[in-house]
Each structure stands twice: as structure tokens, then as C-alpha cells.
C-alpha positions in Angstrom: 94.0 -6.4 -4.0 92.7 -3.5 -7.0 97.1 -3.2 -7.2 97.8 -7.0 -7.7 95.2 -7.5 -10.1 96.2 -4.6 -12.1 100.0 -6.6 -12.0 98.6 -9.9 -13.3 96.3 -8.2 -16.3 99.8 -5.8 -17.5 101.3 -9.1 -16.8 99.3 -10.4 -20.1 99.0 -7.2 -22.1 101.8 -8.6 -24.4 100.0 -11.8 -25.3 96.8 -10.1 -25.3 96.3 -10.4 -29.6 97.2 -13.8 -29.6 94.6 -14.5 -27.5 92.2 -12.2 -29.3 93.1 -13.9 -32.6 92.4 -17.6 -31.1 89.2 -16.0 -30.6 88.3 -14.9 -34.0 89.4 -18.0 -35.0 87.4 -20.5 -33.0 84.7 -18.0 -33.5 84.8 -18.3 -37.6 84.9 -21.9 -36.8 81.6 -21.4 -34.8 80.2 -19.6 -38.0 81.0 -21.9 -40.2 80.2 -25.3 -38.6 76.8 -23.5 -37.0 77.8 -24.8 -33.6 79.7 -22.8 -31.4 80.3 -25.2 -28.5 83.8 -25.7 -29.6 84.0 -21.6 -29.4 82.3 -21.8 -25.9 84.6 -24.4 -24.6 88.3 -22.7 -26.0 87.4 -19.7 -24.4 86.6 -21.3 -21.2 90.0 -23.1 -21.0 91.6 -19.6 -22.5 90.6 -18.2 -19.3 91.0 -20.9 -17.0 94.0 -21.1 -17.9 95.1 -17.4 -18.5 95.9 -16.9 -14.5 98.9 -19.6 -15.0 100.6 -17.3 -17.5 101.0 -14.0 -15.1 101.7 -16.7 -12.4 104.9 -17.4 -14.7 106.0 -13.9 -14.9 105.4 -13.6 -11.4 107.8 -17.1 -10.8 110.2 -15.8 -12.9 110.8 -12.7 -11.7 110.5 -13.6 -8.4 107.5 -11.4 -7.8 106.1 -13.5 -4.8 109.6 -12.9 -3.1 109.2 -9.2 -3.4 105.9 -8.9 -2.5 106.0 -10.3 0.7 108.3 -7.6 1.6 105.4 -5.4 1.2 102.2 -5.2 3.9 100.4 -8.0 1.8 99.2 -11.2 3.6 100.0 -14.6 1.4 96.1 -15.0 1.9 95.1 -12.0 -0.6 98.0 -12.9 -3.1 96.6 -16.5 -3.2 92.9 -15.0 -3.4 94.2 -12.3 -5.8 94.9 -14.8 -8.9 91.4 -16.8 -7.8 89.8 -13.3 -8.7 91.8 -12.8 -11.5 90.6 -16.1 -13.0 87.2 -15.7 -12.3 87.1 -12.4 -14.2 88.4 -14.2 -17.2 85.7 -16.8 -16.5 83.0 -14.6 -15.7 83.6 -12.7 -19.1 84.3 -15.9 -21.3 80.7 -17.2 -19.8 79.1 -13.7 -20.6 80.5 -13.6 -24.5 79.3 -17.2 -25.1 75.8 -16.6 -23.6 75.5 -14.1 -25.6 76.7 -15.4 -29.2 74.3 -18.0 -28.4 71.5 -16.6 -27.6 72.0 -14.4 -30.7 73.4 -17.0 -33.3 72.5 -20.2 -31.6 69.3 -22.1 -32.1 68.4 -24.2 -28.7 66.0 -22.5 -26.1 66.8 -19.9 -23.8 66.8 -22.5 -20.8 69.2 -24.7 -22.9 71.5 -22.3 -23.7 71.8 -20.8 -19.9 72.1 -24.5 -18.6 74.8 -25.5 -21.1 76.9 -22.2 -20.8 76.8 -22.6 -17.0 78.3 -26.2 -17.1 80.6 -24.5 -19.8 81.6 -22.2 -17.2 82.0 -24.5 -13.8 83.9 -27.1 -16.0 86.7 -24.0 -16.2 85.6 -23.4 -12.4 86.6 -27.3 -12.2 90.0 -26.9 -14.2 91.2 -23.6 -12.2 90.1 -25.2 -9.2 92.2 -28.6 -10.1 95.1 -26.7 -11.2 96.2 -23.8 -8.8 96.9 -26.0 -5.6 99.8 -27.7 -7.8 101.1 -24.5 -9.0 100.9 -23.1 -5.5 102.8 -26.3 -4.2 105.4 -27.1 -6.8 105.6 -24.0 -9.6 104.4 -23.1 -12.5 106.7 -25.5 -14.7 105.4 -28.7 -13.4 102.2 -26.9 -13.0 101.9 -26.8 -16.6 102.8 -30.4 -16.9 100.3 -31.5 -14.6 97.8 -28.8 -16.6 98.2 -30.8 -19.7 96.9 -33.6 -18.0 94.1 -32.3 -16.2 93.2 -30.5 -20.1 93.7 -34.3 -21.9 92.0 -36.4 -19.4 88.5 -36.3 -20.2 89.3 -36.2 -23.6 91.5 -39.7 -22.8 88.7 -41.3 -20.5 86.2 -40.7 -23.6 87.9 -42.5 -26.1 88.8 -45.2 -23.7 85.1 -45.5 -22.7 84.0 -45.5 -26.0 87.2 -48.4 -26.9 85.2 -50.2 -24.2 81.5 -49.8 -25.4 80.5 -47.4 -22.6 78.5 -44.3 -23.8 75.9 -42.3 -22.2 72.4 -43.5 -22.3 70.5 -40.9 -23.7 70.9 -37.0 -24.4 69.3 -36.4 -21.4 71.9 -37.8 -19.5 74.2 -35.8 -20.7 72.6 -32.7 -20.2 71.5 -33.9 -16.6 75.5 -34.4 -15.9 75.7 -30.5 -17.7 73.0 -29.0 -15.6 75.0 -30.6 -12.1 78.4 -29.0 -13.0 77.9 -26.0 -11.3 77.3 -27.5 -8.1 80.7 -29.5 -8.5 82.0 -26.3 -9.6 81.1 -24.6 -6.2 82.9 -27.1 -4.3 85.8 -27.4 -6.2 86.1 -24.2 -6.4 86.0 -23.4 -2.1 88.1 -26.3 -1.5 90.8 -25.4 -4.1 91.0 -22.0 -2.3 91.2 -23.6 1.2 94.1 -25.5 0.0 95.7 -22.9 -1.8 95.9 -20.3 1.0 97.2 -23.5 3.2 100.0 -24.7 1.2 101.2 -21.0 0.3 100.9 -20.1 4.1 103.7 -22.9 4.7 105.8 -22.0 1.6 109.4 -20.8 1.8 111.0 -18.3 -0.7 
């Protein structure tokens, strides 16, 4: 498992600055608008997302192929890019806590609460996202990734088109607060899935 995570992260050593410099960017952007949910939330898709682009390598060198050869079960190569996104998670969650606990100005509670929804919403897209790519590639994957990344931003505006909004703030952050239990289960079921539909697949 310690080998095939190594893989995935040399994998993404060459895009590596680009993703630093997206960073510093939505970071400044943070700074300067004195909110750094936007910061929080690019991250979090950044890492969700990150897994997708080692998959890639993998697909197109025909990694999965090879490795098979080799005394690895198809359950701890589908478990192995899980891992690999929730480090990515796990330290996009850690840098936001902390830049706003440091910089931010909402209570400690808040900003725990609202970093944690931050965090299963990525949960959520990983979750969403890897049973396609296990099933039909990383191409369509990405297609069908697009989607997933545009839909709530879609079923806002339409809501909105149609007069619906949330009630009150508190609403909002009650729907926040819940994410991490959708999270959880998204996040089991996506893996049960996974290691089903890659224990049938043909290479």
C-alpha cells in the first residue's frame, strides 16, 4: 500500500507548482476580500480532485494492467487512491482550519463546523466521482466530474431564477453542520462500489 501511494504522489510531482501557485492565488484572494471561503473551498476540490490526475497517468500507461501482474489484490489498488485522496483532503481541511482560525473572524465552533462541511462536501465529490472513473475511465470520468463540480452551482441559480432561497442563515449552517454525516456515507458506499465494479473489470 506505502509503494502505490508513493506511485500516485511522483505521479503529481510535475504539476506540483501549479497547484501551489493556485494556492497563493486564491489565498491573496482570501487576503484581500477578508473571506477565505473561496480559499477553503478551491483547495478542497484541488484535492478532491487531485487523485483523478495520477489515475490518468496510471490509464495511460496502462499501470493497472501491470500491476496486477504483481501480488497486489484489485481491493488495495482501489483502496489505495481512496487514501491517497483523503490525505489531500485531510491536509486541505488542516491548512484552512488553520488560516482561519488565525486570519478569520467567526468563533472557534463556527470555524470547526464550517471547515468540516468544507471538507465532507470534497468527501461527497470523491465519493461521487471515483465509481465512474473505476467503471468507465478517466476521460469520461472527467466529463462526468465537470458535472458533479457545476451542479450545485447550476441548481442555485435555477432556485434562485425560481424564487427559492434558504430561510434563514441558520439553515444554512444547519445543512453545513449535517455534511459530514452525508460525507461518511457517501464516502463507505463509494468504496463498496468501487472495489465491486473494479473486482469485475477486464484489462
Amino acid at each position: 500500500m506505502t509503494g502505490l501511494l508513493l506511485k500516485d504522489f511522483l505521479n503529481l510531482k510535475r504539476h506540483s507548482k501549479v497547484y501551489l501557485i493556485l494556492m497563493i492565488f486564491y489565498f491573496i484572494l482570501g487576503i484581500a476580500s477578508k473571506d477565505f471561503a473561496m480559499f477553503g473551498s478551491m483547495i478542497t476540490v484541488f484535492a478532491a480532485i487531485m487523485p483523478i490526475t495520477s489515475m490518468a497517468y496510471d490509464e495511460k500507461n496502462n499501470w493497472d494492467r501491470y500491476a496486477l501482474t504483481m501480488p497486489i489484490s484489485r481491493k488495495d489498488l482501489v483502496l489505495s487512491r481512496y487514501i491517497f485522496g483523503m490525505i489531500f483532503l485531510c491536509a486541505a481541511f488542516i491548512i484552512t482550519l488553520v488560516i482561519n482560525l488565525v486570519l478569520g473572524g467567526s468563533s472557534i465552533f463556527e470555524v470547526i463546523m464550517t471547515n468540516l462541511g468544507i471538507f465532507a462536501l470534497g468527501i461527497i465529490i470523491m465519493s461521487v466521482i471515483f465509481p465512474v472513473i473505476f467503471k468507465f475511465g478517466v476521460e469520461k470520468g472527467r466529463i462526468f466530474m465537470m458535472m458533479v463540480l457545476l451542479a450545485p452551482t447550476a441548481a442555485m441559480v435555477v432556485l434562485s431564477k425560481l424564487g427559492f432561497t434558504l430561510q434563514d442563515e441558520k439553515s444554512a449552517k444547519a445543512f453545513i453542520y449535517f455534511l459530514p454525516v452525508i460525507g461518511i456515507a457517501a464516502f463507505a458506499a463509494s468504496v463498496l462500489i468501487s472495489v465491486s465494479i473494479y473486482g469485475k473489470k477486464e484489462f
